[in-house]
Each structure stands twice: as structure tokens, then as C-alpha cells.
Biopython code that builds the backbone (N, CA, C, O; Angstrom):
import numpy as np
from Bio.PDB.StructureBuilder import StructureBuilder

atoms = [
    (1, "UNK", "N", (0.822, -1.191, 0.000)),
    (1, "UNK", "CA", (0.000, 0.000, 0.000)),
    (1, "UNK", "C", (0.870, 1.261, 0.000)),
    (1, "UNK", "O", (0.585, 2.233, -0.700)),
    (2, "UNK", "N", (2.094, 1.212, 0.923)),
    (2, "UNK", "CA", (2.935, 2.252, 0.538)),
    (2, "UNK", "C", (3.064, 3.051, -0.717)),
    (2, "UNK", "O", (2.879, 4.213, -1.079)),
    (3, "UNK", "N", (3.617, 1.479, -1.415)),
    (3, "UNK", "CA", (4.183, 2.345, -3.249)),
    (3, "UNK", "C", (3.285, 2.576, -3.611)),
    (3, "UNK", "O", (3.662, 3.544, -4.271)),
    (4, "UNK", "N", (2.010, 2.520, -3.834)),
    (4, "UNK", "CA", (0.594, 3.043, -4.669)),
    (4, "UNK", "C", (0.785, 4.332, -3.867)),
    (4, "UNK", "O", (1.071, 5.122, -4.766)),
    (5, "UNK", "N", (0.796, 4.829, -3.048)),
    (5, "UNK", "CA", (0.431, 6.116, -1.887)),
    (5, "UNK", "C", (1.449, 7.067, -2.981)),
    (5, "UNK", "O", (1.042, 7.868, -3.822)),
    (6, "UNK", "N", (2.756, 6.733, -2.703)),
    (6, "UNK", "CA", (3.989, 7.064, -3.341)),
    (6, "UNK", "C", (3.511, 7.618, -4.133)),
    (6, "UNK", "O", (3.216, 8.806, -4.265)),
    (7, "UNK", "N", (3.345, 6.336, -5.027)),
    (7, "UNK", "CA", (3.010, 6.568, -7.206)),
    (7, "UNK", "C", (1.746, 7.536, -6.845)),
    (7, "UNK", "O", (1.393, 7.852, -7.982)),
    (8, "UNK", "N", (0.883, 8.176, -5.987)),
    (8, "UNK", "CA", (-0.073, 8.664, -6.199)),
    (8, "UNK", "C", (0.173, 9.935, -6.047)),
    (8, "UNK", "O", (-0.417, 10.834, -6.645)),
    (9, "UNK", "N", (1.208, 10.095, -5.102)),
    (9, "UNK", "CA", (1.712, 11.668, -4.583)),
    (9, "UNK", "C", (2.625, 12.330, -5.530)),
    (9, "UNK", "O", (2.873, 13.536, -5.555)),
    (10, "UNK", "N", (3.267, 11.098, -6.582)),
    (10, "UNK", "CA", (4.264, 11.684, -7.299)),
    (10, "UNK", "C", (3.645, 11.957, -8.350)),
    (10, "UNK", "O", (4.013, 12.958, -8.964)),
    (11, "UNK", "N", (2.656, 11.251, -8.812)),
    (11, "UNK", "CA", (1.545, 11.594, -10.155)),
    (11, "UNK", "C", (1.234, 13.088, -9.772)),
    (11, "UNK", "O", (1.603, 14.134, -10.306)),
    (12, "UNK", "N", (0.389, 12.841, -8.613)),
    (12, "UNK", "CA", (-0.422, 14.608, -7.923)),
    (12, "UNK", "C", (0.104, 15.651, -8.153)),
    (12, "UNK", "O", (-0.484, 16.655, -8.553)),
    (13, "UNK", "N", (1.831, 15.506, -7.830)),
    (13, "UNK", "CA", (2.698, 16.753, -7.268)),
    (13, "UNK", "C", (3.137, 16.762, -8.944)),
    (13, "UNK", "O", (3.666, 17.789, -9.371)),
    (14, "UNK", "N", (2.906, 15.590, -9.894)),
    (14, "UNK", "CA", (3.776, 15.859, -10.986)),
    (14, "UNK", "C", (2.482, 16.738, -11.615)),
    (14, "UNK", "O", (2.825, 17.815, -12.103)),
    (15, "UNK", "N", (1.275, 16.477, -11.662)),
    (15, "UNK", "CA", (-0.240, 17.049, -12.396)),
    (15, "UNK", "C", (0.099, 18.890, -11.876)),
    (15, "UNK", "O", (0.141, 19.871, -12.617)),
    (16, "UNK", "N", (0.323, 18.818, -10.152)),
    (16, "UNK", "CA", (0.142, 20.060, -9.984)),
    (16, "UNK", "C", (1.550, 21.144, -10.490)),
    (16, "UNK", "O", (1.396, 22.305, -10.869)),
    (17, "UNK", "N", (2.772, 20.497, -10.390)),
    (17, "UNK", "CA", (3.571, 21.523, -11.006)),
    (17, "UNK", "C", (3.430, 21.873, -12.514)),
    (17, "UNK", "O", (3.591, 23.065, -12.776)),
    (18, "UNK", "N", (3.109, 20.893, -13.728)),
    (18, "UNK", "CA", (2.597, 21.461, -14.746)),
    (18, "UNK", "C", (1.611, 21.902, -14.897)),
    (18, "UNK", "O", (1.529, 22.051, -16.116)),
    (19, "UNK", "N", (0.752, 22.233, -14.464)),
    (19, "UNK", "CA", (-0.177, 22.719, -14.933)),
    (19, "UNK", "C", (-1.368, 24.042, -14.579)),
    (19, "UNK", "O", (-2.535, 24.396, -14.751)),
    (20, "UNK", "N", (0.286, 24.518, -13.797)),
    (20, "UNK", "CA", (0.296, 25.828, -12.268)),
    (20, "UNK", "C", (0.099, 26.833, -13.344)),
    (20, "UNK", "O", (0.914, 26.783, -14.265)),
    (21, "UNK", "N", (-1.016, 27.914, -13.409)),
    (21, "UNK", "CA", (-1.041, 28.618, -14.302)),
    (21, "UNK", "C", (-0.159, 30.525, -13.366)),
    (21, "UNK", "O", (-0.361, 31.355, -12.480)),
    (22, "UNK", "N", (0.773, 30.155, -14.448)),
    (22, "UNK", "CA", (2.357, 31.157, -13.804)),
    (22, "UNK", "C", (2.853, 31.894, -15.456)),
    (22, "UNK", "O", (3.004, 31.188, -16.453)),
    (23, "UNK", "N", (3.023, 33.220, -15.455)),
    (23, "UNK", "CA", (3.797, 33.874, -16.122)),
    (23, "UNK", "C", (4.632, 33.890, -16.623)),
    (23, "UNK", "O", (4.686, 34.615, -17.616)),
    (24, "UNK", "N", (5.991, 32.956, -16.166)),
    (24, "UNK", "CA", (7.194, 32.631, -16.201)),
    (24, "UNK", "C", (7.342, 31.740, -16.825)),
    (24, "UNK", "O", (8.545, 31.561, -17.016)),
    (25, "UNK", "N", (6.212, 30.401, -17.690)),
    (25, "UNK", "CA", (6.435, 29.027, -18.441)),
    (25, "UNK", "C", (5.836, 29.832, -19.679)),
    (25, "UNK", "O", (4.835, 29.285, -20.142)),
    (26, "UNK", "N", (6.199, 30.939, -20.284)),
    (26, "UNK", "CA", (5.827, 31.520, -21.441)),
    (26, "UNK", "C", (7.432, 31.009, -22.193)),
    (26, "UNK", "O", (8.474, 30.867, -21.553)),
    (27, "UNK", "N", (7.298, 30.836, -23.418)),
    (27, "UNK", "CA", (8.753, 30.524, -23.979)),
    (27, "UNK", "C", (8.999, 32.153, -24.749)),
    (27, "UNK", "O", (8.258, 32.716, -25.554)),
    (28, "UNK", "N", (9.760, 32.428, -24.411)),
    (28, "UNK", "CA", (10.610, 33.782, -24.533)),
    (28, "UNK", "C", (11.193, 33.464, -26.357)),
    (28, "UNK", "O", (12.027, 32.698, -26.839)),
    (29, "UNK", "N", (10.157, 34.595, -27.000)),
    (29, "UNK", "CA", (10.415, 34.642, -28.405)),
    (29, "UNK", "C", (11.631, 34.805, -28.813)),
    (29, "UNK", "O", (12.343, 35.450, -28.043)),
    (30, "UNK", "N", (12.128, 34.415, -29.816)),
    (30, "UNK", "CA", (13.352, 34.817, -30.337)),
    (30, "UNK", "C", (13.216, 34.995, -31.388)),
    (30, "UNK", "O", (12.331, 34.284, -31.864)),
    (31, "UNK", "N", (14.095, 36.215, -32.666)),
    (31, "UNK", "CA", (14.302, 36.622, -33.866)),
    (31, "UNK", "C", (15.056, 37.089, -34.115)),
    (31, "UNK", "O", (15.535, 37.962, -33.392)),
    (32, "UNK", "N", (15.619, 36.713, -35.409)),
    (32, "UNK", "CA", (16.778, 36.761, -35.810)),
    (32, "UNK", "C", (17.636, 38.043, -36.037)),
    (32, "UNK", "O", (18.813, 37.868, -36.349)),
    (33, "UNK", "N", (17.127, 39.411, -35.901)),
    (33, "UNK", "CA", (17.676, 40.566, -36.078)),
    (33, "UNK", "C", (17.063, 41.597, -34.810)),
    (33, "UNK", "O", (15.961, 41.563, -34.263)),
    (34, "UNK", "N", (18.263, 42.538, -34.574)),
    (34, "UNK", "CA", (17.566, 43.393, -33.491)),
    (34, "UNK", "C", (16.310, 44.229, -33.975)),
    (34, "UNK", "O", (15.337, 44.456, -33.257)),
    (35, "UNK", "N", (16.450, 44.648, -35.250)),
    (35, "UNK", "CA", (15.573, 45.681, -35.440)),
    (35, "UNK", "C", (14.154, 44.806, -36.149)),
    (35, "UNK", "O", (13.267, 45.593, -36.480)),
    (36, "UNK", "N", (13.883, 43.561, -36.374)),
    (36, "UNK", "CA", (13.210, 42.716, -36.556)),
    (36, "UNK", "C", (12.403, 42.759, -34.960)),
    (36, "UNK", "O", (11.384, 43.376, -34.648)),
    (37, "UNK", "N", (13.331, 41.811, -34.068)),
    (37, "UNK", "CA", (12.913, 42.241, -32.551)),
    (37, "UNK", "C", (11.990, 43.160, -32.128)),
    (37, "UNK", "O", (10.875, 43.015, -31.628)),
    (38, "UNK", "N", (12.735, 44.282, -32.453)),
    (38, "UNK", "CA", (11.926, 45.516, -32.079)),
    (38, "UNK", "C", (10.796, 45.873, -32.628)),
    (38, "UNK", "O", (9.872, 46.306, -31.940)),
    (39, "UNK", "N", (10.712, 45.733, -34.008)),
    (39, "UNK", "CA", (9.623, 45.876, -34.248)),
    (39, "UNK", "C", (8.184, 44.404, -34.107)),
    (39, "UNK", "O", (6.990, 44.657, -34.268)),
    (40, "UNK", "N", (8.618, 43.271, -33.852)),
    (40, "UNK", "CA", (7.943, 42.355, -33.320)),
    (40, "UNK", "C", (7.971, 43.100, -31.537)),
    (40, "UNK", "O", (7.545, 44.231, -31.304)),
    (41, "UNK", "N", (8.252, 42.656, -31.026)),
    (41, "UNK", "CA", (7.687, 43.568, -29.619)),
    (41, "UNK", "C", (7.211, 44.813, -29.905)),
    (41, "UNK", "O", (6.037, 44.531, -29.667)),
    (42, "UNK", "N", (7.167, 45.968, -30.224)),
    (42, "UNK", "CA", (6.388, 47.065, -30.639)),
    (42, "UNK", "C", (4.930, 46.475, -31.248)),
    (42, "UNK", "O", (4.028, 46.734, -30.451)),
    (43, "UNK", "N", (4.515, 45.853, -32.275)),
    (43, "UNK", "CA", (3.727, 45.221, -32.363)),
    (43, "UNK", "C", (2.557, 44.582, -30.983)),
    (43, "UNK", "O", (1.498, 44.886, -30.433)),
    (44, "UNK", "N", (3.777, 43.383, -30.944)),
    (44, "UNK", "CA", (2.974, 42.852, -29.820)),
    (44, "UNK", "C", (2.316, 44.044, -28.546)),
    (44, "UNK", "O", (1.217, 44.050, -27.992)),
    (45, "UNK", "N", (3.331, 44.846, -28.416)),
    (45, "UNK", "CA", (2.984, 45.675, -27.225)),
    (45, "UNK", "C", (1.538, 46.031, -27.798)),
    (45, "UNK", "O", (0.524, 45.520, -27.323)),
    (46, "UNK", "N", (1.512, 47.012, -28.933)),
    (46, "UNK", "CA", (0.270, 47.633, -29.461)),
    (46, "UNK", "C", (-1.268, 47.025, -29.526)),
    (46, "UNK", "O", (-2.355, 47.585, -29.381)),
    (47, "UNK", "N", (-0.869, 45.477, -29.837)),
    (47, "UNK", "CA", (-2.201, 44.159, -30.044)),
    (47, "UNK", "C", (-2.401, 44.100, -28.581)),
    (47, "UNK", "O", (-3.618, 44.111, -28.393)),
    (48, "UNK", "N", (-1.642, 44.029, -27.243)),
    (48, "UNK", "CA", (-1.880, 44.247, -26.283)),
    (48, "UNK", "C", (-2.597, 45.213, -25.526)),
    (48, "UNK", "O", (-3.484, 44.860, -24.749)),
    (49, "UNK", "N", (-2.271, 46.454, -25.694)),
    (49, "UNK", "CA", (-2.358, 47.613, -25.386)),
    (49, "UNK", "C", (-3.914, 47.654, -25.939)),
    (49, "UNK", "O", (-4.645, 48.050, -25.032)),
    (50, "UNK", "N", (-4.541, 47.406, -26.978)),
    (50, "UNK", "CA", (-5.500, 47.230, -28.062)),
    (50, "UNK", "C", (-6.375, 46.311, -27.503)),
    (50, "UNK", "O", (-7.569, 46.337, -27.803)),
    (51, "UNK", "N", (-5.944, 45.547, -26.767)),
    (51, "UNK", "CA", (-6.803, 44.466, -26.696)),
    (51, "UNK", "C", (-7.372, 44.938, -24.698)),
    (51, "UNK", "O", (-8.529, 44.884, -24.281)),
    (52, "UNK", "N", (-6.392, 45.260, -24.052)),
    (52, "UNK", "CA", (-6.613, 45.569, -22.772)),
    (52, "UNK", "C", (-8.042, 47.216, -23.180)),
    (52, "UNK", "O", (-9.134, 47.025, -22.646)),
    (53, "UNK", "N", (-7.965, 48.046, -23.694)),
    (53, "UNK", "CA", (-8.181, 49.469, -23.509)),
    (53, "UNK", "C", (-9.431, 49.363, -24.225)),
    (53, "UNK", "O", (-10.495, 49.842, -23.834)),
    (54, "UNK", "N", (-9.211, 48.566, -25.536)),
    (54, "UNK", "CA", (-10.682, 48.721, -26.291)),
    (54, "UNK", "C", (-10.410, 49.708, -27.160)),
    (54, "UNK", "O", (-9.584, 50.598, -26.958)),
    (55, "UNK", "N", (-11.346, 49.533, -28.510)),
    (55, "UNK", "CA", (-10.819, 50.376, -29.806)),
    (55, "UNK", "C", (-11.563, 51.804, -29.530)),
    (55, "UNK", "O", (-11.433, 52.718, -30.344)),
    (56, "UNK", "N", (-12.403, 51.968, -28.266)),
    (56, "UNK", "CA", (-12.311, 53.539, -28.502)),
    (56, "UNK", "C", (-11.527, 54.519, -27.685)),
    (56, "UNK", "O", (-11.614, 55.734, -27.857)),
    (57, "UNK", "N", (-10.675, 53.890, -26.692)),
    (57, "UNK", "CA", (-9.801, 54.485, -25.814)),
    (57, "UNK", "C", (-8.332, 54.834, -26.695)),
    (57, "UNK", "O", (-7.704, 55.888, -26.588)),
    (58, "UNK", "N", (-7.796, 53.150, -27.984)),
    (58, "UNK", "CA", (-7.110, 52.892, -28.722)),
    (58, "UNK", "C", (-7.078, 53.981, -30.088)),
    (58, "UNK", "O", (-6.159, 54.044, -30.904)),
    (59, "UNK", "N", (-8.333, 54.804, -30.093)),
    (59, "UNK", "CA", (-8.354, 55.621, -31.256)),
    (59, "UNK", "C", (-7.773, 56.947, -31.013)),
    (59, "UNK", "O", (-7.641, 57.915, -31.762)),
    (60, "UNK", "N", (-7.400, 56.722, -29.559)),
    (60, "UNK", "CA", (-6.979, 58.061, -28.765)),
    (60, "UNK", "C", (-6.044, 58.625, -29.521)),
    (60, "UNK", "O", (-5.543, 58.132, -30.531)),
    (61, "UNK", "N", (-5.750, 59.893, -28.928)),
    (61, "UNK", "CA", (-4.152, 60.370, -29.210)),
    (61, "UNK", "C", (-3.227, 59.771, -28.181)),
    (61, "UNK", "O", (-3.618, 59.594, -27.027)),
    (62, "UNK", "N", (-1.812, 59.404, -28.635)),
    (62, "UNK", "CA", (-0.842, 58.923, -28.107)),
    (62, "UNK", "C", (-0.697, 59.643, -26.640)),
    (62, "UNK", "O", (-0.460, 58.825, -25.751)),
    (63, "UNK", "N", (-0.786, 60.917, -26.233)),
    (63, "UNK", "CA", (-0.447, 61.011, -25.476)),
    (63, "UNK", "C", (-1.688, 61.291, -24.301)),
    (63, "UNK", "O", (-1.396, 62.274, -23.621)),
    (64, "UNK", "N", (-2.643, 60.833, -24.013)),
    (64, "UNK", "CA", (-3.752, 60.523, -23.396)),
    (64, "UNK", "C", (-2.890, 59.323, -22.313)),
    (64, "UNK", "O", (-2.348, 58.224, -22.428)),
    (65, "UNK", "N", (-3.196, 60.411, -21.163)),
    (65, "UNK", "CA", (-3.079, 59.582, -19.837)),
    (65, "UNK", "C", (-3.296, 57.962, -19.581)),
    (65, "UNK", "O", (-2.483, 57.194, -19.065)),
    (66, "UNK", "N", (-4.436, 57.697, -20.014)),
    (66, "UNK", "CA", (-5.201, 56.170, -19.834)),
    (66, "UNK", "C", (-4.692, 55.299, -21.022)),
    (66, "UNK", "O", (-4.640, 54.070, -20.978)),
    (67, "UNK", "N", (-4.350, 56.004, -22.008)),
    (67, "UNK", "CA", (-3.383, 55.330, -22.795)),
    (67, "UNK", "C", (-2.018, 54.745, -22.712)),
    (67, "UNK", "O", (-1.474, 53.695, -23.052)),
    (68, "UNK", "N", (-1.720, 55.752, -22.175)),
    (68, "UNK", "CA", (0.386, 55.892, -22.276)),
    (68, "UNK", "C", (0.345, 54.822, -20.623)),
    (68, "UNK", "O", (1.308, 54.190, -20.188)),
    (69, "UNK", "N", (-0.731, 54.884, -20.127)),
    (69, "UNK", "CA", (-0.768, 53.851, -18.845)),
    (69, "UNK", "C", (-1.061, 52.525, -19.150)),
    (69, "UNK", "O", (-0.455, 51.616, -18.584)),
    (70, "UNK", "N", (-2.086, 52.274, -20.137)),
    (70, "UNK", "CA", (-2.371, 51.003, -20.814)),
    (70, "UNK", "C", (-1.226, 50.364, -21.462)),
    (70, "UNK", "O", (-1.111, 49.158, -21.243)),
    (71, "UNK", "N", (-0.172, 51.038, -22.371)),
    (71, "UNK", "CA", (0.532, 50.704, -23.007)),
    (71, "UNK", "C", (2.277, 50.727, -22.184)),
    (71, "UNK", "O", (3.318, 50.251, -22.637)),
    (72, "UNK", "N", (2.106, 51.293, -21.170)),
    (72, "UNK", "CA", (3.328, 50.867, -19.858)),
    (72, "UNK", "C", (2.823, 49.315, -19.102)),
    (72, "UNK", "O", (3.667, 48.660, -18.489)),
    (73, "UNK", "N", (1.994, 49.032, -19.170)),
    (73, "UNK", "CA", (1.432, 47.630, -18.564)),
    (73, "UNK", "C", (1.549, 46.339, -19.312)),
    (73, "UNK", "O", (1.735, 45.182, -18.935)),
    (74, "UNK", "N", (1.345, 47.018, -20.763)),
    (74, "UNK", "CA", (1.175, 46.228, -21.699)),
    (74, "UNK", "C", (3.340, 45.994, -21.864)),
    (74, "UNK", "O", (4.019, 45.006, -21.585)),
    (75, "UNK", "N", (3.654, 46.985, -22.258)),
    (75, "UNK", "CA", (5.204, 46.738, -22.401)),
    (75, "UNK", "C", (5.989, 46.096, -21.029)),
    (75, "UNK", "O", (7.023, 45.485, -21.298)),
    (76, "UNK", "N", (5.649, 46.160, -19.730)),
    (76, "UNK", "CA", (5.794, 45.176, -18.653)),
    (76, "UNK", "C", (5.626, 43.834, -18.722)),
    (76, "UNK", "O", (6.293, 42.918, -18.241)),
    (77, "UNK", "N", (4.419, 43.840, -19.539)),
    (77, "UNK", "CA", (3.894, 41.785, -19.431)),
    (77, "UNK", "C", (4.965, 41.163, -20.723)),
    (77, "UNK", "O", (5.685, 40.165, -20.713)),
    (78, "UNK", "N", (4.741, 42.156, -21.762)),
    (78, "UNK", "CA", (4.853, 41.810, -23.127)),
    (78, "UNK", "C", (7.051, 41.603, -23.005)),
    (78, "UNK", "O", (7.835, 40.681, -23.230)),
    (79, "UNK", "N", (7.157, 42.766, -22.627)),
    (79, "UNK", "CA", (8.677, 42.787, -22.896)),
    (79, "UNK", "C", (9.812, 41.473, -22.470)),
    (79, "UNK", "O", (10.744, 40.950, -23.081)),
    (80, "UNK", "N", (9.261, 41.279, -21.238)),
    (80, "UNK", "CA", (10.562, 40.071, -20.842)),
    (80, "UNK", "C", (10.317, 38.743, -21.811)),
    (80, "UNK", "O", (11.172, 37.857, -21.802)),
    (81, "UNK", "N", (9.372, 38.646, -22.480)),
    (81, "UNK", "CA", (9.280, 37.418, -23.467)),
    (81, "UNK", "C", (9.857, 37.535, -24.676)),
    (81, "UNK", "O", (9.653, 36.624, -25.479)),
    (82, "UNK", "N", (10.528, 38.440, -24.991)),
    (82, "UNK", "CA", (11.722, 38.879, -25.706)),
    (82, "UNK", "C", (13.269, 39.032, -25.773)),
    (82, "UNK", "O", (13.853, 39.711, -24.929)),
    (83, "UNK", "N", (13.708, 38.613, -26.437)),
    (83, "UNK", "CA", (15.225, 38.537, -26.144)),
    (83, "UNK", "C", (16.105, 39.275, -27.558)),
    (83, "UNK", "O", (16.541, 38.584, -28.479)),
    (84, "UNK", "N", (16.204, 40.333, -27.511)),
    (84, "UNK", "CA", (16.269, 41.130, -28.656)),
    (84, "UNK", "C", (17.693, 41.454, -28.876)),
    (84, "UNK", "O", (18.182, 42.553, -28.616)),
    (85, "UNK", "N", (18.514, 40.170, -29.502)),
    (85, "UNK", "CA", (19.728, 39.550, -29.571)),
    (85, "UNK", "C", (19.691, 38.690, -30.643)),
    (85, "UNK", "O", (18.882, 37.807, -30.925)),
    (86, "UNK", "N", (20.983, 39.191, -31.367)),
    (86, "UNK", "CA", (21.277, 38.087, -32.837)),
    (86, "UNK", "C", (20.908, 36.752, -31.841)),
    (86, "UNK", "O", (20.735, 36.750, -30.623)),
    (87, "UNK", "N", (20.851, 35.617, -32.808)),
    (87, "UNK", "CA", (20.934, 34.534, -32.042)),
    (87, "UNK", "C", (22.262, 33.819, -32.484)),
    (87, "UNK", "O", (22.608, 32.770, -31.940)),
]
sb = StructureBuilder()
sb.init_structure("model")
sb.init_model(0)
sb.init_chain("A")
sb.init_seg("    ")
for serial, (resi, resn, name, xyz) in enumerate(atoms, 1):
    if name == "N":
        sb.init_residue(resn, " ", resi, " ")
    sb.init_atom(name, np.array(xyz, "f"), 0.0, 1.0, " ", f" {name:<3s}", serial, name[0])
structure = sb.get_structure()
């Protein structure tokens, strides 16, 4: 009865570490040129930014408070999944 207990705790603990919903098991994009990079993260930031604010906050002018705040949140989540380095 032991080893079943075992095999049951190691199944459990193996179910619960994959499938821990965490920020950090994102696979960090890579592309082949810096200025490629950049403009793939600029992008992404914007579809973000776009997608958090809604297309009539998004039709704003750039420099609108609730904007330039949407799109600092958005470049926080979005940025570390980038590695904007020849490979």
C-alpha cells in the first residue's frame, strides 16, 4: 500500500507543477535581427495595449493619460518574453 500512496503523490505533485497557471512558463520569443525584434515587440505591445483598452480608448491620441498607462502595462507583461539579440 505504501508504493501506490507514493506513485499517487508523485503523479499529484507531478499534475500540480505542470499545470500551475504562472507567467514565467511563457517561452521567450526569439528573432533573428535586433531591429526585426523591435519591431515584433512594438507590435505585440500595441495588439496588447488594443486588446486591454478597447478600440475607442485605442483611437486616442498617443499622449492621453489612460493610454500611455495602458501601453506601460502592456510593455511590462509583453517585454521580458523577448530577447532582442542576434541569435
Amino acid at each position: 500500500m505504501g508504493r501506490r500512496r507514493t506513485l499517487t503523490a508523485v503523479l499529484l505533485g507531478w499534475a500540480l507543477f505542470y499545470t500551475r497557471d504562472g507567467t514565467d512558463w511563457r517561452v521567450v520569443e526569439q528573432v533573428e535581427s535586433e531591429h526585426t525584434c523591435s519591431q515584433v515587440r512594438a507590435a505585440h505591445v500595441a495588439s496588447e495595449t488594443r486588446t486591454e483598452i478597447g478600440s475607442a480608448l485605442a483611437d486616442q491620441p498617443a499622449d492621453n493619460p489612460l493610454r500611455q498607462q495602458a501601453v506601460a502595462r502592456a510593455e511590462r507583461r509583453v517585454g521580458p518574453r523577448y530577447r532582442c539579440a542576434p541569435l
